[in-house]
N, C-alpha and C positions, 0 to 999 in steps of 0.2 A: 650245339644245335638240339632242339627239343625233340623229341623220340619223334611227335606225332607228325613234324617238316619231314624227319629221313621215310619215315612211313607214306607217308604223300609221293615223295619223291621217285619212289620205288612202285605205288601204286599208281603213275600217269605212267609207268615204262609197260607193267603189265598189262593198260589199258590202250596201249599206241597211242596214247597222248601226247607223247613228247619223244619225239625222234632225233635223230641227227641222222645228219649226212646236207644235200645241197639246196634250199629253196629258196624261194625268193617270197617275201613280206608283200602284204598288201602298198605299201609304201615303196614297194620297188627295189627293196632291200637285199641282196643276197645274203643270207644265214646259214650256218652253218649247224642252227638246231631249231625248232619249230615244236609250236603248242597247238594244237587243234583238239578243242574241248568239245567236236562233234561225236566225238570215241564213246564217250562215256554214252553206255546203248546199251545197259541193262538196269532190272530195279537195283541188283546187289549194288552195283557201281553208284547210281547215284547215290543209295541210302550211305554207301562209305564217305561218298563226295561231301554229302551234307554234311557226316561228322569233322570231317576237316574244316571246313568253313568254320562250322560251329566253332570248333578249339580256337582258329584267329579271329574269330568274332569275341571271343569272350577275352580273349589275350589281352586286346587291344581296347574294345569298349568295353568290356565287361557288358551288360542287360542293362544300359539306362539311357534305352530308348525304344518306342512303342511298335517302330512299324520298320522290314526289312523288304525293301522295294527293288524287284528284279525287272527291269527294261525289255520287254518285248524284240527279238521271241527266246534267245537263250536264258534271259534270265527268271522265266516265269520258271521252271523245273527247279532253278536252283534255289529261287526264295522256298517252294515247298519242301523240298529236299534239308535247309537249312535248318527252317522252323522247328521241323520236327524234331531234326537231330537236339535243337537245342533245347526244347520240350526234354527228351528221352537223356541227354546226358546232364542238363542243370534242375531240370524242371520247374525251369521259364517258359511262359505263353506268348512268344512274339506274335503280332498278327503279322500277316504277311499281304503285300498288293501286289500287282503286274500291270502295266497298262495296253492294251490293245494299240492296235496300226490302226482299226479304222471305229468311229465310236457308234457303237451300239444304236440303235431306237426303237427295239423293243426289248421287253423280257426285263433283265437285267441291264437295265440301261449305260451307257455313256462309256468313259477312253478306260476303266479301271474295270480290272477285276478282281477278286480277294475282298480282303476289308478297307473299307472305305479312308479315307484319309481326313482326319479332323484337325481343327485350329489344336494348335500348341503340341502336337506332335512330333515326337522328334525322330527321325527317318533315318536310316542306314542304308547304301546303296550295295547290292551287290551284282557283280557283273565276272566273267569268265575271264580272257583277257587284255589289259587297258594299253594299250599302244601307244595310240594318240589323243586320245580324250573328248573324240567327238562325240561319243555315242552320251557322253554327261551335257554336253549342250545343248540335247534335244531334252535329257531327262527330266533337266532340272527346272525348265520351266511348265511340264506336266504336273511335275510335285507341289511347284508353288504356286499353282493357280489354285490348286485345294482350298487353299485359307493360309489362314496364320502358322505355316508349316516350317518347322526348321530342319533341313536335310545336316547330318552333321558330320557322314562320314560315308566312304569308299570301302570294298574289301575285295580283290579281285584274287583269282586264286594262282596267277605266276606271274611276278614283277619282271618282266625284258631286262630291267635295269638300261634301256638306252634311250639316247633324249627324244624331247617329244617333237615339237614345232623351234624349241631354240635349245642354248645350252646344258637345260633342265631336262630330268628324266618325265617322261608324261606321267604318273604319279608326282610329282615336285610338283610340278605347273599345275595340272589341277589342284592341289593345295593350298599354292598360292592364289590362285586365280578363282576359286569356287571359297574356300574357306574350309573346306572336307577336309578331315583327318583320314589319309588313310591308310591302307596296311594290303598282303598278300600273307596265303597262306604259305608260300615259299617266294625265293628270289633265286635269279638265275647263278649268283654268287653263291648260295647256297647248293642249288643242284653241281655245279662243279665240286664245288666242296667236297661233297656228300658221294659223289660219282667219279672222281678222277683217280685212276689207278688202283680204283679197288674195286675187286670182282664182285657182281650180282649175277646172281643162278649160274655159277660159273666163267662167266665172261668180262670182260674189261666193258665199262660202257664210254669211260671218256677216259680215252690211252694219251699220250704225248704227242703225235700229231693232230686228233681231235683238239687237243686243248692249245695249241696253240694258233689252227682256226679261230676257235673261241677267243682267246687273247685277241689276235690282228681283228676280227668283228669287232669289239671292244675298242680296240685302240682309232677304226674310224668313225664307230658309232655310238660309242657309251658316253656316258655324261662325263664334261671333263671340270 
């Protein structure tokens, strides 16, 4: 696993990002570990945030595409967060957009804000965490009412790894169903990985009966 995943990984525990113990999913789900990307609540934290993105942005796309478009409202901090980083560690110029809930009519007019969106543009979506893929349903027809826009990719920053609406993990089915490439800056197979029976700041974070919650969650909700 790449340095900059176990560093992420270790950086949502310090942020209360990512917990264990009992909750239940918007989906109605009981889990036995949870992402809440509301945490990240200082400048440090985001500007780290953005460098991680950055790293699976660049993993996975590499910079050959123009514009990195974060969905109203979590994702507006993340595209500037993003940009930057990728300014500051490739020193690439991504423009960055957001789009508004409700559209503008005056000043800076209409549903977008950032840099405008032009024909022949090729878009990258980023979003915090993707579940079930509704929040690209709404996205994706904002982006293409632009013009001649091609959206070409996902990067959300923790893969569930469990399915979405059918057999498939909600990253799969958007995939296939949108045509999006796309990637996480971690997976939850990796945060086990990376956390099971081996101490941070002194303590076990996922011991033998954690992980075997994690397994049975798995075994009736991961993709089979």
């Amino acid at each position: 696993m790449e340095a900059y995943k176990e560093e992420f990984i270790e950086f949502m525990i310090d942020c209360q990002v990512l917990k264990f113990g009992d909750f239940v999913t918007k989906s109605g789900r009981n889990t036995p570990f949870f992402v809440n990307t509301g945490f990240y609540r200082t400048g440090a934290q985001l500007r780290k945030l953005g460098e991680y993105y950055a790293k699976a942005i660049e993993q996975k796309f590499g910079f050959d595409f123009d514009i990195l478009f974060g969905p109203a409202y979590k994702g507006i901090p993340l595209t500037v967060a993003a940009t930057m980083a990728i300014s500051e560690l490739y020193g690439k110029d991504i423009r960055y957009c957001s789009n508004r809930k409700e559209v503008k009519d005056h000043g800076d007019k209409g549903i977008l804000l950032g840099s405008p969106i032009q024909d022949k543009d090729k878009v990258v979506i980023i979003e915090d965490v993707t579940t079930a893929g509704t929040s690209i349903q709404e996205t994706l027809p904002i982006i293409k009412a632009q013009g001649d826009v091609s959206p070409i990719g996902l990067v959300v920053s923790v893969d569930r790894m469990e399915r979405g609406q059918g057999s498939k993990s909600a990253l799969e089915e958007i995939q296939q169903a949108y045509g999006l490439e796309t990637t996480a800056i971690v997976t939850m197979a990796e945060v086990v990985e990376h956390l099971y029976n081996r101490p941070y700041k002194g303590k076990i974070v996922i011991d033998d009966t954690l992980k075997k919650a994690i397994d049975a969650y798995y075994e009736k909700y991961g993709v089979k």
